[in-house]
N, C-alpha and C positions, 0 to 999 in steps of 0.2 A: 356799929353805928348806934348812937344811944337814940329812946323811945322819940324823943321830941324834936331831932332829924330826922327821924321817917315818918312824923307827923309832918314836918316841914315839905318832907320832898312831894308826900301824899298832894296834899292840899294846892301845891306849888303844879302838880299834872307830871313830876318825876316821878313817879311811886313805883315798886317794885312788888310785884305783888306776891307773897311768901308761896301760896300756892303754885307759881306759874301760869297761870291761866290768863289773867288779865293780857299779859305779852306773848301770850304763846301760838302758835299759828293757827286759823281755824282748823277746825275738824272737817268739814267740808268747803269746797269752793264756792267760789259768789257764783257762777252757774248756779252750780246743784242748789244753792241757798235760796233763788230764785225760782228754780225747780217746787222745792217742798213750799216757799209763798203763796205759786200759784196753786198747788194742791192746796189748800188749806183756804184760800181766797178767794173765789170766782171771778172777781172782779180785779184779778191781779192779772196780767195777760205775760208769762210766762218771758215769750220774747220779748217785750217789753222791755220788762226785768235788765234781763240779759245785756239787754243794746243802750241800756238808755243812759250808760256812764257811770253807774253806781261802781262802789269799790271799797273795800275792804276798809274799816278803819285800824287802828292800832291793838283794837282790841278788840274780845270778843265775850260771849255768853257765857255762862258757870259750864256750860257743854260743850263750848266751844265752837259757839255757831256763831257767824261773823257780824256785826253792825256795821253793817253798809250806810252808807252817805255819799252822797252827789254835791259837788258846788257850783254853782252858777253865778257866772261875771254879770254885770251890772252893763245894759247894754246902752242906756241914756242917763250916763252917773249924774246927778246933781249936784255940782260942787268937785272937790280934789279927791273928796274922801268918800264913797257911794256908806249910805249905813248899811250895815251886817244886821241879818234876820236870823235866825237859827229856828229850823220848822221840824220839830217832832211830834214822830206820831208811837203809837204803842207801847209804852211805857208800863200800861196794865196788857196785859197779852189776852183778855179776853174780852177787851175791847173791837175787836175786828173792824170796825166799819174806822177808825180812827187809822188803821194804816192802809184801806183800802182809797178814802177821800186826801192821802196824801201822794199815795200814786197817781191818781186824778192830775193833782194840783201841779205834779211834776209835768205833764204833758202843758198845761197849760205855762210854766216858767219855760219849755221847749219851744214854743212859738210866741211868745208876748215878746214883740220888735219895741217893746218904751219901757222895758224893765230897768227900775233905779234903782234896784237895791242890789247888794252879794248876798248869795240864800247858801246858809249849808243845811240841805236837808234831808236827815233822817228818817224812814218812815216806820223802823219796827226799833226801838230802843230793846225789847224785852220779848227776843222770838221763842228761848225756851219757854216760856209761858205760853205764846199765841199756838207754837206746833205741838202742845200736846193733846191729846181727847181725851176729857173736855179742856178747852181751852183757861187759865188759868190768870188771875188780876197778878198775882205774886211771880218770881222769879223760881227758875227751878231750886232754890236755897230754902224758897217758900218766905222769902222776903217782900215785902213791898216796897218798889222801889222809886214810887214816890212818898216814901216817910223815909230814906234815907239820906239825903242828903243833908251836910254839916251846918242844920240850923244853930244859930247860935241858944237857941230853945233845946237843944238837940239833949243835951247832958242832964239836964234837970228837967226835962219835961217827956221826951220822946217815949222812952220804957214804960213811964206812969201813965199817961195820957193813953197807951195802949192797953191797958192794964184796968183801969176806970172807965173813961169813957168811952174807948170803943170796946170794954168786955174782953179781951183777948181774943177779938177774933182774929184768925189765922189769915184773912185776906188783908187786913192792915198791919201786919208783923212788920216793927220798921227794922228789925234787925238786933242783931247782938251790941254794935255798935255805929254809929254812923260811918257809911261809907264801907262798908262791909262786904261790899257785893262789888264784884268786877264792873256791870254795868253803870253803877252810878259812880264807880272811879275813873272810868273812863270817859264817862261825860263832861266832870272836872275837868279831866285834860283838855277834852275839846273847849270847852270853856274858856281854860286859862289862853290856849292857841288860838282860835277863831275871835274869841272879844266880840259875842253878839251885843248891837244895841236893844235888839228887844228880840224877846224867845214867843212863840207861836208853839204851843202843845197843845193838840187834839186828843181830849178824851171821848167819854159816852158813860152812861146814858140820859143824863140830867134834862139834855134841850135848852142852854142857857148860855152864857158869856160870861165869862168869872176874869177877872183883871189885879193883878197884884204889881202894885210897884207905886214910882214918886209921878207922873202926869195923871191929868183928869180920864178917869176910865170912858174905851169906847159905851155908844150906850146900846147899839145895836148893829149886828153883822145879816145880812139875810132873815130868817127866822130866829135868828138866837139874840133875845134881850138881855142887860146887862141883870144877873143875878149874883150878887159879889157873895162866893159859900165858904168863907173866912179862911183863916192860917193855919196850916198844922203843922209839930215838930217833925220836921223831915219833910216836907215838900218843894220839891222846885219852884214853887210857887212864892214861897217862905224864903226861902235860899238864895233864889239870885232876886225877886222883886222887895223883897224888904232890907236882907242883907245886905246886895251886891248893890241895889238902885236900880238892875237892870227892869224893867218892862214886860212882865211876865202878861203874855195872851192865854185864856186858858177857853179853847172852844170845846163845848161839851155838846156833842152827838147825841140827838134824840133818841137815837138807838146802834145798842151796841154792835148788833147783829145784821142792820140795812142799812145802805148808805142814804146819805140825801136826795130829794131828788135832784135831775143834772141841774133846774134851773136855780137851786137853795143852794144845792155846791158852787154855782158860776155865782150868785151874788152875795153868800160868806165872802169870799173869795173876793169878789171886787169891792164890797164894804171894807175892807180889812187893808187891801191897797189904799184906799182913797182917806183911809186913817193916817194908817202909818206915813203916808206923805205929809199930811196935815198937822200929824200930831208929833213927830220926834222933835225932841228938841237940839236946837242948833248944834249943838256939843252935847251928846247924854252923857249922864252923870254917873256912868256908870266905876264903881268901885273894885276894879280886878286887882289894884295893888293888895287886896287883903287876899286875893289866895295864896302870896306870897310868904304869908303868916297862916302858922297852924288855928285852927277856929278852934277855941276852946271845947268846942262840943266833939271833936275828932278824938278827945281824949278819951271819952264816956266809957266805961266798961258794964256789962250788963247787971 
């Protein structure tokens, strides 16, 4: 297979990953995986975990620890078509409180009887990072894996941009090349499969609301006002909200290490419902025919 069909297939969510790892079975079960969450989490109640539907996705961590994801039906569809939310949490793993406020969130789409929308939600994108001591923003690769993703910036700017202006430090490493990491190729996939109209990522420790994409940004969820802290090559932010057109939410945690409190968690949470009703538009505009095509920045070599 020549270079620029297995750019094709990458981009497209076929990819094959030289390593085996991206396809290859976890290394532990979604039990046990649940198991070491709640060691690591307090606020993660173990059986929970366990009972509450989660399941294995296609792929897994550079260690081969599983990303679980849950989907939930749309239980008062609006219309033929319910919009698609996609809700990730821990993508930097020493973030903590960004996958413990999406286990929260799960208990609350388990009882919300007027839920419109399909949620597929992820709570820990990046567990090697979160289970080690100390806990770590990069992947076990020592990548960051939000500066991986195939900005079209990605080629000409990603390597330099790390290099100048964040200094080379090793918490924002986007990588050798885009998409480089099992984890953000398998997010792809979910991507090109699931077709969210607007993406929900929980970081920390900022305290603010950061919005990328083509509608007028929320201006306030709970305590987090709209602080827009611009674009960088390789962000999901960058990626699917400028690229794709998709609706990038990006809620920044006041702290990465304690969660909100219950009543900040309960009104994010219904601020951001009472949005996204408001605010998607008829038909989003969202652009998935291009993952269909390799992104020129997929090429980048370091």
């Amino acid at each position: 297979m020549s270079r620029i069909s297995q750019i094709a297939r990458l981009t497209a969510g076929l990819f094959v990953c030289s390593s085996g790892l991206a396809m290859a079975a976890p290394a532990v079960s979604m039990e046990r995986a649940c198991e070491m969450l709640g060691a690591k989490l307090r606020s993660v109640n173990v059986a929970y975990c366990q009972q509450s539907g989660l399941k294995a996705s296609s792929f897994t961590s550079v260690r081969g620890q599983p990303i679980l994801y849950r989907d939930y039906t749309a239980r008062t569809p609006q219309g033929p078509k319910p919009y698609r939310v996609l809700l990730l949490g821990g993508i930097h793993g020493d973030e903590l409180s960004a996958v413990s406020i999406v286990f929260d969130w799960m208990r609350r789409l388990d009882t919300e009887k007027f839920q419109q929308f399909e949620w597929r939600v992820m709570p820990c994108l990046n567990p090697d990072g979160l289970l080690v001591s100390p806990a770590t923003r990069t992947n076990a690769n020592g990548v960051d894996l939000n500066r991986n993703f195939p900005t079209l910036d990605w080629k000409s700017d990603a390597l330099q941009y790390w290099k100048t202006k964040a200094r080379k430090d090793p918490r924002r490493y986007p990588g050798p090349k885009a998409l480089s990491e099992p984890e953000s190729r398998g997010l792809m996939d979910m991507l090109k499969e699931f077709q969210p109209d607007v993406i929900v990522s929980v970081h920390a420790p900022y305290g603010v609301l950061d919005f990328d994409g083509p509608q007028k940004p929320p201006q306030k969820f709970g305590y987090l006002s709209l602080q827009l802290l611009g674009t960088y090559p390789g962000s999901l932010g960058n990626f699917a909200g400028m690229n794709l057109s998709v609706p990038v939410i990006t809620l920044e945690l006041p702290s990465a290490g304690q969660m909100p409190p219950p009543q900040q968690a309960q009104r994010i949470w219904g601020d951001m419902l009472v949005w996204l009703e408001k605010n998607l538009p008829k038909r989003p505009p969202a652009q998935y025919s291009k993952l269909e095509k390799p992104f020129e920045s997929a090429t980048a070599t370091p």
